[in-house]
C-alpha positions as CSV (number, residue, x, y, z in Angstrom):
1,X,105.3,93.7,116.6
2,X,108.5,95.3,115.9
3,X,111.3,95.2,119.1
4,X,113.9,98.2,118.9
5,X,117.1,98.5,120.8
6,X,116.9,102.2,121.3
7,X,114.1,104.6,120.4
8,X,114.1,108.0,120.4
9,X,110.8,110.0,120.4
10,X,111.3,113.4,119.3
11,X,114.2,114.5,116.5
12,X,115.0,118.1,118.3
13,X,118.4,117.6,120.5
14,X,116.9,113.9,120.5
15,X,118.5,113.5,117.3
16,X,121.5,114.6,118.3
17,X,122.1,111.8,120.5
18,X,122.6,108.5,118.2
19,X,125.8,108.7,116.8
20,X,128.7,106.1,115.7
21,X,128.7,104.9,119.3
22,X,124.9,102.9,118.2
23,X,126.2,101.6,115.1
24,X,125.0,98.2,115.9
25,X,122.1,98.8,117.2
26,X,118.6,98.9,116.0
27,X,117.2,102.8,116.5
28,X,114.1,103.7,115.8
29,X,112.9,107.5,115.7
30,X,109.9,109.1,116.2
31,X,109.3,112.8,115.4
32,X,105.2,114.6,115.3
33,X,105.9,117.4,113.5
34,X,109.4,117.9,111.9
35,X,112.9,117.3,112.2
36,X,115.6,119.4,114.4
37,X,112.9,120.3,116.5
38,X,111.5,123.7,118.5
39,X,115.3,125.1,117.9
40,X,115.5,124.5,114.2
41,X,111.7,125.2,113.2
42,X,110.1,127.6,115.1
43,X,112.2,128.5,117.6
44,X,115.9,129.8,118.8
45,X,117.1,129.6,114.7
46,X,114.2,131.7,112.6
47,X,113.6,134.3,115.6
48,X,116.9,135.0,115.6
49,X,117.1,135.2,112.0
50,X,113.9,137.7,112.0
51,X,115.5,139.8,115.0
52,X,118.3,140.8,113.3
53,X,116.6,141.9,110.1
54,X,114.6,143.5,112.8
55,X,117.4,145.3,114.7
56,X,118.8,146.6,111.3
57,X,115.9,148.1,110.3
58,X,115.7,149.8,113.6
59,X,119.1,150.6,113.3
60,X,118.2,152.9,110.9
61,X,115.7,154.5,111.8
62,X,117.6,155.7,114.7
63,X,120.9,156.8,112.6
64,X,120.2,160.1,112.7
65,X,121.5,160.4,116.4
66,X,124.6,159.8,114.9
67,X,124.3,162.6,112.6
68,X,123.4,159.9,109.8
69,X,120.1,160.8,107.9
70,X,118.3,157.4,106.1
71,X,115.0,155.9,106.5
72,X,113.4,152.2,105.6
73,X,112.2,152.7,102.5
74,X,110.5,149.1,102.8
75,X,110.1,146.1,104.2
76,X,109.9,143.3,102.2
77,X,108.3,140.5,104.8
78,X,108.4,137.4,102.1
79,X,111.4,137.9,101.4
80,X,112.9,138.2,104.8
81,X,110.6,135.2,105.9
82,X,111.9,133.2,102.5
83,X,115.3,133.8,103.4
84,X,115.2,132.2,106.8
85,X,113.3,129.0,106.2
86,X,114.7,128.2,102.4
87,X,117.4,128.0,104.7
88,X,116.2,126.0,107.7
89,X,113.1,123.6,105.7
90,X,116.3,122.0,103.7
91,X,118.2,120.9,106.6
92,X,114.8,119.6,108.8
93,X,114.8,117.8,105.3
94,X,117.3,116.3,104.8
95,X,117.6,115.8,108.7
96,X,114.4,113.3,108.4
97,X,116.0,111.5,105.1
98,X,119.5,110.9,106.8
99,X,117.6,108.9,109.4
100,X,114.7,107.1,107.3
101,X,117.9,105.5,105.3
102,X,120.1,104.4,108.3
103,X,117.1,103.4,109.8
104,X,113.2,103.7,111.3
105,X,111.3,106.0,111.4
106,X,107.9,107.0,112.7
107,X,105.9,110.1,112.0
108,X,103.3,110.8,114.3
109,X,102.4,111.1,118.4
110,X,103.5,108.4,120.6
111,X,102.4,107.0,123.5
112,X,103.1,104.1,126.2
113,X,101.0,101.1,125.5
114,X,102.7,99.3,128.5
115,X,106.5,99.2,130.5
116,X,108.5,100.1,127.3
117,X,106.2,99.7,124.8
118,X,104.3,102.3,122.6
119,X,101.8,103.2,119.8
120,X,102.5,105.9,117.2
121,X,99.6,107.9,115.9
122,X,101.0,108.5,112.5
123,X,100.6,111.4,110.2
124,X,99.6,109.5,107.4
125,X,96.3,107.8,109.5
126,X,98.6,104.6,110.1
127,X,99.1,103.0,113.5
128,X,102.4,101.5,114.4
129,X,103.1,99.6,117.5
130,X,106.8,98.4,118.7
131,X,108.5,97.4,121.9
132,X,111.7,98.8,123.2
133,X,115.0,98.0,125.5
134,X,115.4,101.3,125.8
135,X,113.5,104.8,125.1
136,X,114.2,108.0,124.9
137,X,111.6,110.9,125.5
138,X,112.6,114.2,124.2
139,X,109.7,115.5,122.6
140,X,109.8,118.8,124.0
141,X,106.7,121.0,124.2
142,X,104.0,123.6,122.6
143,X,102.6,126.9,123.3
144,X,100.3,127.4,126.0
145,X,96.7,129.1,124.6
146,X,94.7,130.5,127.5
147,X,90.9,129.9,127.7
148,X,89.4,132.9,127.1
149,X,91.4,132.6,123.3
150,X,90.7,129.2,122.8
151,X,86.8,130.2,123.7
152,X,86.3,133.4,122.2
153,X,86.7,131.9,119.0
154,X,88.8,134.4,117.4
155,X,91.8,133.7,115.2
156,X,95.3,134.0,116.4
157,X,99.1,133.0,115.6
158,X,101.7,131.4,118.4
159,X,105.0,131.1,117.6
160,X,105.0,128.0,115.8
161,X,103.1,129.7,113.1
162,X,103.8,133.5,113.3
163,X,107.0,133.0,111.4
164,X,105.5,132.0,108.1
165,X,102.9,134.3,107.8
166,X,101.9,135.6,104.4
167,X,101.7,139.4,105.2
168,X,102.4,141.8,108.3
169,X,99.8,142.7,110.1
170,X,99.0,146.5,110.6
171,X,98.7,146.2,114.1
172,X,99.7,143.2,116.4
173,X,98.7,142.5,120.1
174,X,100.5,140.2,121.8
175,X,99.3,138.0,124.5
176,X,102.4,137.5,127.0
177,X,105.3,139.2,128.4
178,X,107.5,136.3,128.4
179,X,111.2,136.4,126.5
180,X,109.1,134.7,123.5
181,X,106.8,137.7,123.8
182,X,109.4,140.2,123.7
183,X,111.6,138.4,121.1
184,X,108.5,139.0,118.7
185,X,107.3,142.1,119.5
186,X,110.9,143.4,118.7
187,X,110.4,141.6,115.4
188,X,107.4,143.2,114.2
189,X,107.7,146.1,115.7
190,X,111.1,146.8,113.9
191,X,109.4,145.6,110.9
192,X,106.9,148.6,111.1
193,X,103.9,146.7,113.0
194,X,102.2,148.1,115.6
195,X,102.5,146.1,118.6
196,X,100.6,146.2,121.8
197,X,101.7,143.8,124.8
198,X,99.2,142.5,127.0
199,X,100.6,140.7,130.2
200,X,99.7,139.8,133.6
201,X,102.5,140.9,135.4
202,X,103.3,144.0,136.1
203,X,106.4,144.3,134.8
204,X,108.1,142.1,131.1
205,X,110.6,139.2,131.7
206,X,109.5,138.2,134.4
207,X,111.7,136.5,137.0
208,X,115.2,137.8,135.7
209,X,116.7,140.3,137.8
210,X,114.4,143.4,139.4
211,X,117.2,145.8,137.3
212,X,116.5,143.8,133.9
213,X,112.9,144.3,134.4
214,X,112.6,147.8,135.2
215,X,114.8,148.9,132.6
216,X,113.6,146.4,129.9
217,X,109.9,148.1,130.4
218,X,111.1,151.2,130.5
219,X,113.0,150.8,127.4
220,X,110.7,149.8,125.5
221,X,107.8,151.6,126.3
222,X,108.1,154.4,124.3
223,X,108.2,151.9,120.7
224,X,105.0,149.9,122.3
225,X,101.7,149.9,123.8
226,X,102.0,148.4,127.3
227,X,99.3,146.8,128.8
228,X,100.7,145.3,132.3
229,X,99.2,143.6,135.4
230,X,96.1,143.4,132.8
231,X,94.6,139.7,131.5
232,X,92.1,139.4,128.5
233,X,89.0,138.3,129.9
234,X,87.3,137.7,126.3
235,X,89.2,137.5,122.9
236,X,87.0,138.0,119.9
237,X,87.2,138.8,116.5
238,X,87.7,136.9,112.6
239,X,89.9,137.4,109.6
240,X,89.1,141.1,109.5
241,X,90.8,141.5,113.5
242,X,90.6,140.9,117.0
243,X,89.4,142.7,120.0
244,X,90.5,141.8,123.5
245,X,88.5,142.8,126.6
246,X,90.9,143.4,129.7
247,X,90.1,142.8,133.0
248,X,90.1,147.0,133.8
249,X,87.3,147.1,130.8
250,X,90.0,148.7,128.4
251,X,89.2,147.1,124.5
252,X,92.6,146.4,122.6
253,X,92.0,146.2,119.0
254,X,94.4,144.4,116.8
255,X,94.6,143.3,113.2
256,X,96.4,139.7,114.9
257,X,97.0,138.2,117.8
258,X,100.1,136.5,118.9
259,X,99.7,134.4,122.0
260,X,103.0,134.0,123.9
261,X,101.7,133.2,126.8
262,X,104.2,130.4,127.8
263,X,104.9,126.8,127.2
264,X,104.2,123.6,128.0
265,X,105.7,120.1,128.0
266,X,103.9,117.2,125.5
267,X,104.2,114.9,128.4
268,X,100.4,115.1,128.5
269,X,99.8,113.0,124.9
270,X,101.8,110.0,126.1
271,X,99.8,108.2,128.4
272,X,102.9,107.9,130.7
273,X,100.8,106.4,133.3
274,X,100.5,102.9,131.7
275,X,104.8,103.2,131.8
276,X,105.4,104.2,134.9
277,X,106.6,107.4,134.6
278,X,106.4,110.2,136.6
279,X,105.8,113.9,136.2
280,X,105.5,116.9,137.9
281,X,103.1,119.2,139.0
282,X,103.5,121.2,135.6
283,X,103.6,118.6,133.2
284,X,107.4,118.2,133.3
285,X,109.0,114.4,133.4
286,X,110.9,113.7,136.7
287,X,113.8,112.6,135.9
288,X,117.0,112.2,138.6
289,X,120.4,113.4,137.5
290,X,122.0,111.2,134.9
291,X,118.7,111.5,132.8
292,X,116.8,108.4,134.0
293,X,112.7,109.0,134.6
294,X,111.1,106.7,137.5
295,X,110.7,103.5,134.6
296,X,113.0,101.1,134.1
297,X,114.6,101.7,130.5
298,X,113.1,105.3,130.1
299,X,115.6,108.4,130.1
300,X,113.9,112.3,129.1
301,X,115.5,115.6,128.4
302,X,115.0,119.0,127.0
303,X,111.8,121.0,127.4
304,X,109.5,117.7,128.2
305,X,111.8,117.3,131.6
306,X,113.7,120.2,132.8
307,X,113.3,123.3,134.4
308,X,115.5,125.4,132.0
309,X,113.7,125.5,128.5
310,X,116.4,126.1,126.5
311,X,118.0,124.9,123.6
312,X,121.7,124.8,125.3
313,X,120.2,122.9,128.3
314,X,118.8,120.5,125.9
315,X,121.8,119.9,123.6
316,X,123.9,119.4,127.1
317,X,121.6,116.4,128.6
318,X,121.4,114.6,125.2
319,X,125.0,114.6,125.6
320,X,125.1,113.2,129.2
321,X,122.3,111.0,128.3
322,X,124.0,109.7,124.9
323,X,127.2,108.9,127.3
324,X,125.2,107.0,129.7
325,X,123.7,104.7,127.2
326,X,126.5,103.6,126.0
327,X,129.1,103.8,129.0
328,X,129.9,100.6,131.1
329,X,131.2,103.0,133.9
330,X,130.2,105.3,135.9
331,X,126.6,107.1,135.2
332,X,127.3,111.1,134.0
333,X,125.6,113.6,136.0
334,X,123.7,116.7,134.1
335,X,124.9,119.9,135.3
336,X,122.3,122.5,135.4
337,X,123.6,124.7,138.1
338,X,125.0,127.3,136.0
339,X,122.6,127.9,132.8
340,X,122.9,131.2,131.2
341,X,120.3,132.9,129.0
342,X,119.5,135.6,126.2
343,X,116.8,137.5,125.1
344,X,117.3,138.6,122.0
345,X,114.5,141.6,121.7
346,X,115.9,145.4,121.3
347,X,117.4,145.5,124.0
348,X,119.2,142.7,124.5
349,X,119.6,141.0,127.6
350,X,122.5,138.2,128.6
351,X,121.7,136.8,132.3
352,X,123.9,134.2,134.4
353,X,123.7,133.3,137.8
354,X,121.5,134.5,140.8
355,X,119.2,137.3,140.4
356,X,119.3,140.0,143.5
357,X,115.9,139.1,144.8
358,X,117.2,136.0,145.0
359,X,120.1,136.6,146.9
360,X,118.2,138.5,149.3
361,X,115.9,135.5,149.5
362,X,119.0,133.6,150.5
363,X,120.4,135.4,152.9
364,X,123.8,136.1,151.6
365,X,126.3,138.5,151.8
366,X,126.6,140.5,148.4
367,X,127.8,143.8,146.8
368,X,126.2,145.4,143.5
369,X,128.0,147.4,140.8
370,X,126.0,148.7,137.8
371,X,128.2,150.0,134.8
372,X,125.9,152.1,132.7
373,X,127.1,151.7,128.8
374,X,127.0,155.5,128.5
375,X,130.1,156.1,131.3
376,X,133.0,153.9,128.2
377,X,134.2,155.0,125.1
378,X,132.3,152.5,123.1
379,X,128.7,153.7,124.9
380,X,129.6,156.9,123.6
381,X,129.9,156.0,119.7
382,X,126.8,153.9,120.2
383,X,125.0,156.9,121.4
384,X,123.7,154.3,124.5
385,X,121.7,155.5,127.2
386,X,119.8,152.4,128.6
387,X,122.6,149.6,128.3
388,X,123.9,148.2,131.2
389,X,126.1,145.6,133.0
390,X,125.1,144.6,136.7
391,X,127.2,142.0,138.7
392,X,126.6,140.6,142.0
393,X,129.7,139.1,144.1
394,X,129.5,137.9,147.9
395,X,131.6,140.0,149.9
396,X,134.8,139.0,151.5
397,X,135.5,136.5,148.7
398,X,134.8,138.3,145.5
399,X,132.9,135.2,144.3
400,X,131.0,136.1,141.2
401,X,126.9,135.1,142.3
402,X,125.1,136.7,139.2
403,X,125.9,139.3,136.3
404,X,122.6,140.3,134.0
405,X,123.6,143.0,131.0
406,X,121.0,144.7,128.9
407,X,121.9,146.7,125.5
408,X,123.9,145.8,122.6
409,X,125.8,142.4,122.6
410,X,124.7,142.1,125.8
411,X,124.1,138.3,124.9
412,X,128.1,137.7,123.6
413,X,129.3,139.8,126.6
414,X,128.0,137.6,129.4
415,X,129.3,135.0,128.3
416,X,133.2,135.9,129.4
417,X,131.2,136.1,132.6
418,X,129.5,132.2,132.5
419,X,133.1,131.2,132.0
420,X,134.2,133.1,135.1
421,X,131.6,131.8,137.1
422,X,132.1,128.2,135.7
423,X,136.1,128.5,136.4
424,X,135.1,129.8,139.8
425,X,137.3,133.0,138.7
426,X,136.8,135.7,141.5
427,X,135.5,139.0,140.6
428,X,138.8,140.8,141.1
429,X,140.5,137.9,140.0
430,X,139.0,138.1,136.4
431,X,139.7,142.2,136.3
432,X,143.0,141.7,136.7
433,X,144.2,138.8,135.4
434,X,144.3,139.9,131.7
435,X,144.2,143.2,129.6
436,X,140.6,144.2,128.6
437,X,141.2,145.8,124.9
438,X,140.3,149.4,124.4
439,X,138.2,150.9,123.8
440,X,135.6,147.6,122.8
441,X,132.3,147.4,124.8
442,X,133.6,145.1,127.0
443,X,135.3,147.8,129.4
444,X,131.5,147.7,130.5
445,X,132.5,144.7,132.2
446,X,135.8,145.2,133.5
447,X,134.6,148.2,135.1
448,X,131.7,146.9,136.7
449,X,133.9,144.2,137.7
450,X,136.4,147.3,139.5
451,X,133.6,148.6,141.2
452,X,132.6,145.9,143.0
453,X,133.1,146.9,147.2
454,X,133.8,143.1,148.2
């Protein structure tokens, strides 16, 4: 049976960690799908690529309230999905070959056999079996598909496989009401779909800040069909369409069916039991702060382990992780306490920090300003009536708790505001301190910034 030094399972930000530092070692990967991971393949990368084709189309469209007459005169889907992954399949490509010659590699699903040892399912109907000093589990996770989908029968896309679909649908219902959700119904919907969103909340993004999601909804009402604090109770249908039954008896009709109904961790395929490692309630893998899970040898990170999903989490505990592998010093400590986020639907919306609800939940001492995009110059030649920029301090020391922005660039703008927060800048502090360049949309932050009664 083969013995590796180090083994990684799962190429995403996995890959990212062996570098010149493991030169002498003997690595071994192991990857179940393809290389560069959720980020690369069906995730953060091709979404954002299709949301921008998305947002110029809808630019468009919406150029007459600048006095600008001009319509779509198509939309040429192949060719907008060609152009993202003749990019992207190359580089998963050559991603996998770059690793097959400097070393081994297994396609296919692991799992623990024993204490640092495992079997690999492999794609080509193989079994391989090896033993480890060391493993790495970063094999991130999958899209959740609720019963009444999986049990109805009836055909349907997530977003590992919406991306590369041969034609747009006429009409599209989508199953969620997530960031993922929105992301794609922004997507088709600027391409000319029809898109109706089914969620069980009553409001979209659930969990980000009470202001983000009764704007967002608000916002976006008026381009889809929402369908919220309702769950489908039956899905049915075939290649011809798909009818969901909702729990208030309402039928939505649909020529596809996206389900974004969240995500879950592939910590469930590994038989971690027989390794000793722990997991949460959800799925996720405990793990303490340098990375390490509850076995001897075993370090996780990224979407199979944390409680922030995203691809900048996972890139920054592969580098803590890779450090502490090869560091005869003091462990490095993951540092999740200040993770920022994007959505990158129409509108956009940038998020840091503590929510209001949360603050409130706290207990603490906190003043609001909200800087509408329509009160600076550059709101004005946008034509911007929804955009926004809210930012919670605590009073009497001006320390900056929160800030959540929703419009356009609203995921570039917040982060002057991560860096504020991370430099433990004060709110009046950062206003002052430098000159804020006229008349750009980032007055929307300085002058939320002014506003603030701390």
């Amino acid at each position: 049976m083969p013995h590796h030094d180090l083994v990684v399972v799962g190429a995403g930000s996995g890959n990212t960690i062996v570098d010149h530092r493991f030169a002498d070692l003997d690595v071994a990967f192991v990857e179940a799908t393809h290389f560069g991971g959720t980020c690369l393949n069906v995730g953060c990368i091709p979404t954002k690529m299709l949301a921008y084709a998305a947002e110029v189309a809808e630019t468009v469209r919406s150029a007459h309230t600048l006095g600008v007459d001009a319509s779509v005169d198509r939309v040429r889907w192949t060719d907008i999905r060609d152009r993202v992954f003749s990019r992207l399949d190359p580089i998963a490509q050559e991603g996998r070959k770059y690793r097959e010659d400097h070393g081994t590699v297994y396609i296919g699903t692991a799992s623990f056999t024993g204490p640092r040892a495992m079997s690999v399912a492999c794609t080509d109907g193989s079994t391989a079996e090896f033993t480890a000093d060391r493993i790495v589990l970063a094999a991130g996770g999958r899209p959740i598909v609720p019963p009444p989908v999986v049990e109805g029968g009836a055909p349907y896309e997530t977003s590992d496989t919406i991306m590369r679909i041969d034609a747009l649908p006429r009409r599209l219902a989508v199953l969620g009401g997530g960031y993922i959700a929105a992301e794609f119904a922004h997507v088709f919907g600027g391409l000319g779909c029809e898109v109706t969103m089914v969620e069980a909340a009553d409001e979209l993004l659930y969990g980000m800040d009470e202001t983000i999601t009764e704007h967002f909804a608000a916002t976006v009402r008026d381009r889809f069909d929402l369908r919220l604090g309702r769950t489908a109770e039956q899905v049915v249908g075939d290649d011809e369409g798909v009818r969901l039954m909702l729990d208030d008896g309402a039928v939505v009709e649909a020529d596809m069916l996206l389900v974004a109904a969240g995500r879950t961790p592939n910590s469930d395929r590994m038989n971690l039991g027989a390794a000793g490692v722990d997991t949460h309630e959800d799925g996720r893998i405990v793990v303490d702060e340098f990375g390490r899970t509850t076995a001897d040898g075993v370090w996780a990170l990224g979407d199979i382990s944390t409680d922030h999903p995203l691809k900048h989490v996972a890139n920054h505990e592969a580098d803590v992780v890779g450090d502490n592998l090869t560091t005869d010093g003091p462990l490095r400590a993951v540092d999740n306490s200040l993770v920022p986020a994007a959505v990158f639907a129409s509108p956009q919306v940038g998020t840091v920090g503590l929510t209001e609800q949360q603050c409130r939940d706290q207990r603490l001492s906190y003043a609001v300003a909200v800087q509408p995009y329509s009160d600076v110059a550059y709101g004005w030649a946008m034509e911007d009536e929804t955009g926004f920029c809210k930012i919670i301090a605590e009073t009497g020391t001006g320390r900056l708790l929160g800030a959540h922005l929703m419009g356009p660039q609203a995921s570039t703008l917040v982060q002057q505001l991560v860096q504020a927060m991370a430099l433990e800048v004060t709110a009046h502090r950062l206003a002052d301190v430098q000159y804020w360049i006229h008349p750009a949309l980032s007055e929307v932050v300085e002058n939320a910034l002014r506003n603030l009664d701390v």
